[in-house]
One Martini backbone bead per residue (centre of mass of N, CA, C, O) as a GRO file, in nm:
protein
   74
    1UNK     BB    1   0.002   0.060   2.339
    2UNK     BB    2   0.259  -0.111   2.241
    3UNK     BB    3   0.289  -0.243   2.527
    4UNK     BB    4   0.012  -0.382   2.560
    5UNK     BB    5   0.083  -0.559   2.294
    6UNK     BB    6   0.397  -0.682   2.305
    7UNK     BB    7   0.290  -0.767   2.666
    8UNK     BB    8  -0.007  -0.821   2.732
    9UNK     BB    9  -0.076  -0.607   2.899
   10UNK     BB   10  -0.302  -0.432   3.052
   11UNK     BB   11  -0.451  -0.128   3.110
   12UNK     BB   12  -0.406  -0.102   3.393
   13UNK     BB   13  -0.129  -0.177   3.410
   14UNK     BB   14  -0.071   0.133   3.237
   15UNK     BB   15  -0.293   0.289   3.211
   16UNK     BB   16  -0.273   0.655   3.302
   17UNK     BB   17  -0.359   0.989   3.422
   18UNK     BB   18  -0.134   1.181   3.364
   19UNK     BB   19  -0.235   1.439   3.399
   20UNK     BB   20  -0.533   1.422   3.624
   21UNK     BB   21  -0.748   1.267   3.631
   22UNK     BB   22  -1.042   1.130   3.685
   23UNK     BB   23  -1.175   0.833   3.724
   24UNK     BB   24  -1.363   0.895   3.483
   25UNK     BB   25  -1.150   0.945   3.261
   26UNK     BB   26  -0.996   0.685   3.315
   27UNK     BB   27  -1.233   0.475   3.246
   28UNK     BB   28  -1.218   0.568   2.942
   29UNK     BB   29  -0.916   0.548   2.850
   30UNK     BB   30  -0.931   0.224   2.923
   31UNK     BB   31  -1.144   0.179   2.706
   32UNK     BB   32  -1.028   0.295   2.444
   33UNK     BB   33  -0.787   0.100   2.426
   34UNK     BB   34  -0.937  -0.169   2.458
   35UNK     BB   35  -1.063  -0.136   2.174
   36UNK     BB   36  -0.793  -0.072   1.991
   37UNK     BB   37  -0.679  -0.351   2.071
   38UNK     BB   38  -0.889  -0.519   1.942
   39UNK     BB   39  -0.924  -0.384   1.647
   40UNK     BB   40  -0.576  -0.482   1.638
   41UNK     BB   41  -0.628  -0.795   1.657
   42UNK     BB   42  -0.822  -0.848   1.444
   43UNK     BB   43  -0.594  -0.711   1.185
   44UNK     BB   44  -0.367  -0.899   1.247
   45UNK     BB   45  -0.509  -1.172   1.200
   46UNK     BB   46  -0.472  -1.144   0.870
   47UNK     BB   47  -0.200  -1.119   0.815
   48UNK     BB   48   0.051  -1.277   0.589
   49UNK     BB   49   0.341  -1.093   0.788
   50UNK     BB   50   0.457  -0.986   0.995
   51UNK     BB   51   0.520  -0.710   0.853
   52UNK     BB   52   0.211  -0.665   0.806
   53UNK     BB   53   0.109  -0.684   1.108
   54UNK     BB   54   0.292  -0.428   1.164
   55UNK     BB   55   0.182  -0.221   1.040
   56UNK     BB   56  -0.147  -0.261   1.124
   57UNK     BB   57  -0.049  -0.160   1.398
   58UNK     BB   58   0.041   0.127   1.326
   59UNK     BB   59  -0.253   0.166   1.236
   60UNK     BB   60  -0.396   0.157   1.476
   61UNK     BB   61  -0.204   0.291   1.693
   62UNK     BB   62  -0.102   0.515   1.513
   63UNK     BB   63   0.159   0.671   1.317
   64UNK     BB   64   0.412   0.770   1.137
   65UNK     BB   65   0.553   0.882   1.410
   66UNK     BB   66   0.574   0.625   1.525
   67UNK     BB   67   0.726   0.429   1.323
   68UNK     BB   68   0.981   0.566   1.292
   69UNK     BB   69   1.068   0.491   1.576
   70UNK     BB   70   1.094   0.205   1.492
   71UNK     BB   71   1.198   0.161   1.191
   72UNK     BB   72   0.980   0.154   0.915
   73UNK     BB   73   1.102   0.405   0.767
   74UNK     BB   74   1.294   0.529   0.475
   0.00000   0.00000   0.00000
């Protein structure tokens, strides 16, 4: 999710089958995704500096094992 949000891309142009889902799994799991996107673009809009809007970020779309993989842990 977090290509989908730093490049804008579509959800359809990036989120795939992964296991081999069929259509209906596909067209659920690109909509959770594209849900999940639009709470994290509502709470990115309210940080007060970018580095709050990072975190926000990963607030929504991730947890704690993506941030280090950013470099956002000490």
């Amino acid at each position: 999710m977090f290509d989908l949000r730093l490049t804008d891309a579509l959800p359809e142009q990036i989120v795939g089958r992964g296991t081999g889902i069929d259509d209906v799994g596909l067209g659920r799991k690109r909509e959770v995704v594209t849900a999940a996107l639009a709470r994290a673009r509502g709470a990115i809009g309210t940080a007060e500096s970018a580095a709050a809007g990072a975190r926000l970020l990963f607030a929504h779309l991730g947890g704690l094992e993506i941030a280090s993989h950013g470099g956002l842990l000490h």
